[in-house]
C-alpha positions in Angstrom: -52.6 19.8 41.2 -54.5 17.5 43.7 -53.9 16.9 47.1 -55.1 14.4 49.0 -56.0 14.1 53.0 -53.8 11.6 54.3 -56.4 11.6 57.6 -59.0 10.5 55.5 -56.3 7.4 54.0 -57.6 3.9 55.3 -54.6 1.8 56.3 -54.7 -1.3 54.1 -51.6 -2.6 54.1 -48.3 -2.4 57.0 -45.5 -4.4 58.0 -46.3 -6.7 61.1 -44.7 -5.6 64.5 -43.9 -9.1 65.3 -42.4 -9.6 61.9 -38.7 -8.1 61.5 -37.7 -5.8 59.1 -34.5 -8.4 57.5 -33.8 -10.6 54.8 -34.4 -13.9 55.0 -32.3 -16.8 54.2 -35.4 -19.0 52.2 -34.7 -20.1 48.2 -36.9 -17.1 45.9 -40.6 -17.9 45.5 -40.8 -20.5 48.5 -43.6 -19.6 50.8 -42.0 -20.3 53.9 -42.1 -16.1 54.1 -45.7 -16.3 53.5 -46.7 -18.7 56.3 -44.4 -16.5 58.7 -46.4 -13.0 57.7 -49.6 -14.8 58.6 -48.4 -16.2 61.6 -47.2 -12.1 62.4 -50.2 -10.9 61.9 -52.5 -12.6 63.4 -49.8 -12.7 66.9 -50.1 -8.5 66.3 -53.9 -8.8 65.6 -54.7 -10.5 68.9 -52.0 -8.6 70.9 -50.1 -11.6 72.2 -46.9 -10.5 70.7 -45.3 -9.8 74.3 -46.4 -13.3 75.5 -45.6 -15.4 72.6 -42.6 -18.1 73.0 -41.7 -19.4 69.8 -39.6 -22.9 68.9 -37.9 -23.4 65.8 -37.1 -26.6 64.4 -34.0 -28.3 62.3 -34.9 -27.8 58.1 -35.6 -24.7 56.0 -37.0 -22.7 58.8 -33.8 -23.3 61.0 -33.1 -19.7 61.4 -36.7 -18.4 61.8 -36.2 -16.9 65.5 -34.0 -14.2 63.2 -37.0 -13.2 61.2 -39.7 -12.9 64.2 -39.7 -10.0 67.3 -40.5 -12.2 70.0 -38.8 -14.7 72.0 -37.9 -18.0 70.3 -35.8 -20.7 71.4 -34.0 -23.3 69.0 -34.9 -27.4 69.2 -33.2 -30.3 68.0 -34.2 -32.1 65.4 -37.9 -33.9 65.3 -38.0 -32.2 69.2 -39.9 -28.6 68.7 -43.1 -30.4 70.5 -41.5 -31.8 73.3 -39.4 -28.3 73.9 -42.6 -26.5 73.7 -44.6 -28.8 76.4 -42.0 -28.2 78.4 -42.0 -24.3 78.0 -45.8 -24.4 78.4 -46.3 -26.1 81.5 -43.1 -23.6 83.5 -45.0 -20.7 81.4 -48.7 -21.6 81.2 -49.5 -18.0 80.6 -47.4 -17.6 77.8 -48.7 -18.3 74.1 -46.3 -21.3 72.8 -45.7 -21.8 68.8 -43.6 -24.4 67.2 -42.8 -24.3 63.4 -42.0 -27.1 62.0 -41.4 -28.5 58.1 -42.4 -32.0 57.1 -38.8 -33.7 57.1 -38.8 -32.3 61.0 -41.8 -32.8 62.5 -43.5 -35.8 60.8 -40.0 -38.3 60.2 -37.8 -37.4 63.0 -40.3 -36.5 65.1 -43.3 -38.2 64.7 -43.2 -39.6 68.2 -42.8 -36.1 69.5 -46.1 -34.6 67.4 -48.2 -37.5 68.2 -47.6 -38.0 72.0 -48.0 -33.9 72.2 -51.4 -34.1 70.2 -52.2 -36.9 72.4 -52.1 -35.5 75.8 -53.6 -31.9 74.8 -50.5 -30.2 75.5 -51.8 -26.5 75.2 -49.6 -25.4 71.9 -49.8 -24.6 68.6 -48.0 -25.9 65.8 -47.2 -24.4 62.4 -46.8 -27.5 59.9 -44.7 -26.5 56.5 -45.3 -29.2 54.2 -43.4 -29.4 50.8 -43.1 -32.8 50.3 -39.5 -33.2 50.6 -36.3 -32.2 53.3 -36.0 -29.0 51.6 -32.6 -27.9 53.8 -30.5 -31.0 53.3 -30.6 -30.8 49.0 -34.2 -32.2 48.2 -34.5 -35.6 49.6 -37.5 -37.7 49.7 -39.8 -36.9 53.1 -42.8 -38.9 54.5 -44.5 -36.1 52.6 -43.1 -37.3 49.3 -45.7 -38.2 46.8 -46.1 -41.5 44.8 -43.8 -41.6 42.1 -42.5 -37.8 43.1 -39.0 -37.9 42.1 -36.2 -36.3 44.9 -32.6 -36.6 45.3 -32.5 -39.9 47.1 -35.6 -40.8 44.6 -34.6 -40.1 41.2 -37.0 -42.5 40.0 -40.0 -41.1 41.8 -41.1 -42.5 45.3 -41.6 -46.7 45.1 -44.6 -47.0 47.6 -43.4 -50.7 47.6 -40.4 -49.9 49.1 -40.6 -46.3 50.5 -45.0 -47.1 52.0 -46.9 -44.1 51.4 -46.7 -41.0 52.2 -48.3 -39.6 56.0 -51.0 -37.3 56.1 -50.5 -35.5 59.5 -53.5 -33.9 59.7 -56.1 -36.6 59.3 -53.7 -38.8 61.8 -53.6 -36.1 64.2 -57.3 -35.7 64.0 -58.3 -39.0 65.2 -56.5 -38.0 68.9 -59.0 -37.1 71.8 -56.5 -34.6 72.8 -56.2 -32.5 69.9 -58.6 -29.4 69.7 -58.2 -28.1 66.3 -56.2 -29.4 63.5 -56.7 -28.1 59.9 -54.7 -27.8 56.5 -54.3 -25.2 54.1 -52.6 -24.1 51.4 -50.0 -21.1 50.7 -50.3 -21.1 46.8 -52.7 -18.5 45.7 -54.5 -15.4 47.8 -58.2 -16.9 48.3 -56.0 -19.7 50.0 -53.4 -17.8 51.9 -56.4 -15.9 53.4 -58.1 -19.1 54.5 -54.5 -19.9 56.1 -54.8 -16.7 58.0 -58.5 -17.6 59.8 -57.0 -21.0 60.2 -53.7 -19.9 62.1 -56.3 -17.2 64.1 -58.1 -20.4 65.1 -55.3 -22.4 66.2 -54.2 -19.3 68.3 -57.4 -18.9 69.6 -58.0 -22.7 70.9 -54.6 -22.0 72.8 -56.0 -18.7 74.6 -59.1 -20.4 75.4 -57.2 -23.2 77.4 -58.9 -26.1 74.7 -55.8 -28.6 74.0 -53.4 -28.8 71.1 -53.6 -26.8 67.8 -52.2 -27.6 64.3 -52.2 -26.0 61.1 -51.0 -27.5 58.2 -49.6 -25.4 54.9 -49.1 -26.8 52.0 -45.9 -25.1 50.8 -44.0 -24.8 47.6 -40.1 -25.5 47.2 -39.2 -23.9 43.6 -35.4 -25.1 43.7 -35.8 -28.4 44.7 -39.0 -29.3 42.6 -36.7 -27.9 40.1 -40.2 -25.4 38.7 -40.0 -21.5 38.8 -42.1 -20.4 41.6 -45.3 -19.5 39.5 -44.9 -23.3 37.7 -44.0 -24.5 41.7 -47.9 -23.0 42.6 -49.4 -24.9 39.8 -47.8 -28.2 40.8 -48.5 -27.3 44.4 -52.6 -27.4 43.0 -52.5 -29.9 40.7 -50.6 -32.9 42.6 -50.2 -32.2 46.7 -54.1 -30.8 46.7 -55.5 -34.1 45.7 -53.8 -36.0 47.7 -53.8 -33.7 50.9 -56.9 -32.5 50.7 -57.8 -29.0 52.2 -60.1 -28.4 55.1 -60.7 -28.9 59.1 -60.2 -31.8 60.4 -61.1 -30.7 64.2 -62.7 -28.5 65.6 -63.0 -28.4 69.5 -66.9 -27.3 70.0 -66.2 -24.5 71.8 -65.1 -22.8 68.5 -67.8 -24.0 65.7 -69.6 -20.7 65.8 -66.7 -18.8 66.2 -65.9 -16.1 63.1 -63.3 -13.7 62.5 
C-alpha cells in the first residue's frame, strides 16, 4: 500500500471563489459557463473580487448575477454600458463588468456600446457572440452569418435584405477611446486559454485607469444551431472563425509589453 503526502500535492485545479457553487440555467454544451469561469478566475487571480460590480444584460445570460459572488445589478435591454458608466463614475474605485450576448449589446444596443467605447468610459465588457438571439428561440442577430439559417431565417440570412453581419470588435477598434479590444474564441482549450490572458488584459487596462475594455468570445449555441455540442465546436471553427477573425484589435501602449 502507498501513501502519498498531500503537503507535497500542487494545487492544479479549484473552484473559483467568485464563481458560485449552483446550477446554471444555460442549454448543455453552450459555453456561456465557460466564459463565466474565466471571467472568475481571473477576478480571484487579481484579488478584485470585493470590488467588482457586475451588470447583466437581457438574452441567455439574463440570470448571470445568480451564478457569480459579487455584486451585480440587472440592465434593460441593449443598456448594460450605459448602467455601468453610470456605476463607474458614483464608484470610480470599484472594478465595473458588463456581460453582454450579441442580440443585446450589438442590435438593441449598439448606440449604448459605441458611445461608451467612445468616450473611454473606464469598464470592461464581456461580449458573447453566437451568432443568433439565443434566449428568444434562435432568431437571426447582427451576428448572423450570410446564408446562416435561424428561426426568423429559415432560408439562411439574405445580405440583400438583412446587410451583413457587424463585427464589433474591428468597429469598436477604430474609437480613440477604447484601450483594448480583442476577440477570442471558447471552442477548444489552446483557445479558451488565450480567452483567459485576454479577459486578464481587459481587467487590467481598467485597474490601470486606460479607457474602455472589450473582449469578444466566440460562443457556441448547440440547441439552436440545432448541432450536438462537440459538432457545435466544429461549426464554431469552421464558419464564425473566418469571418470573425481572432486576435487584438487594440491595445492601449501602456500594455504591449505586458505578460501574464
Amino acid at each position: 500500500m502507498t501513501t502519498t503526502n498531500i503537503e507535497n500535492m500542487q494545487v492544479i485545479y479549484q473552484h473559483p471563489e467568485a464563481l458560485l457553487n449552483t446550477t446554471t440555467h444555460y442549454c448543455p454544451g453552450c459555453t456561456h459557463g465557460v466564459a463565466h469561469r474565466l471571467v472568475a478566475e481571473v477576478i480571484d487571480e487579481m484579488n478584485l473580487r470585493q470590488n467588482s460590480i457586475g451588470v447583466a444584460s437581457v438574452g441567455c445570460s439574463v440570470f448571470t448575477y445568480n451564478y457569480f459572488d459579487f455584486d451585480f445589478v440587472e440592465a434593460p435591454h441593449g443598456r448594460a454600458p450605459a448602467m455601468a458608466t453610470g456605476i463607474k463614475r458614483v464608484h470610480p474605485d470599484r472594478i465595473v463588468l458588463t456581460y453582454q450576448g450579441d442580440g443585446d449589446m450589438i442590435s438593441i444596443g449598439t448606440g449604448e456600446i459605441t458611445h461608451a467605447a467612445a468616450r473611454g468610459e473606464n469598464i470592461t465588457v464581456i461580449f458573447i457572440n453566437n451568432a443568433n438571439y439565443g434566449m428568444t428561440g434562435g432568431q437571426m442577430a447582427p451576428t448572423t452569418l450570410p446564408g446562416q439559417k435561424t428561426t426568423s431565417s429559415p432560408k439562411g440570412r439574405d445580405i440583400e435584405q438583412a446587410g451583413y453581419p457587424i463585427r464589433a470588435s474591428e468597429m469598436l477598434a477604430t474609437l480613440d477611446g477604447a484601450g483594448y479590444i480583442a476577440r477570442r474564441s471558447l471552442h477548444d482549450p489552446k483557445n479558451i486559454r488565450l480567452a483567459k490572458k485576454a479577459i486578464r488584459t481587459a481587467f487590467e487596462i481598467q485597474v490601470r485607469g486606460l479607457g474602455f475594455s472589450m473582449v469578444e468570445l466566440l460562443s457556441t449555441c448547440p440547441t439552436n444551431w440545432h448541432l450536438s455540442p462537440v459538432d457545435a465546436t466544429h461549426w464554431l471553427e469552421e464558419n464564425m472563425i473566418p469571418y470573425y477573425p481572432l486576435g487584438d484589435y487594440k491595445v492601449h501602449p501602456a500594455l504591449k509589453d505586458l505578460k501574464f
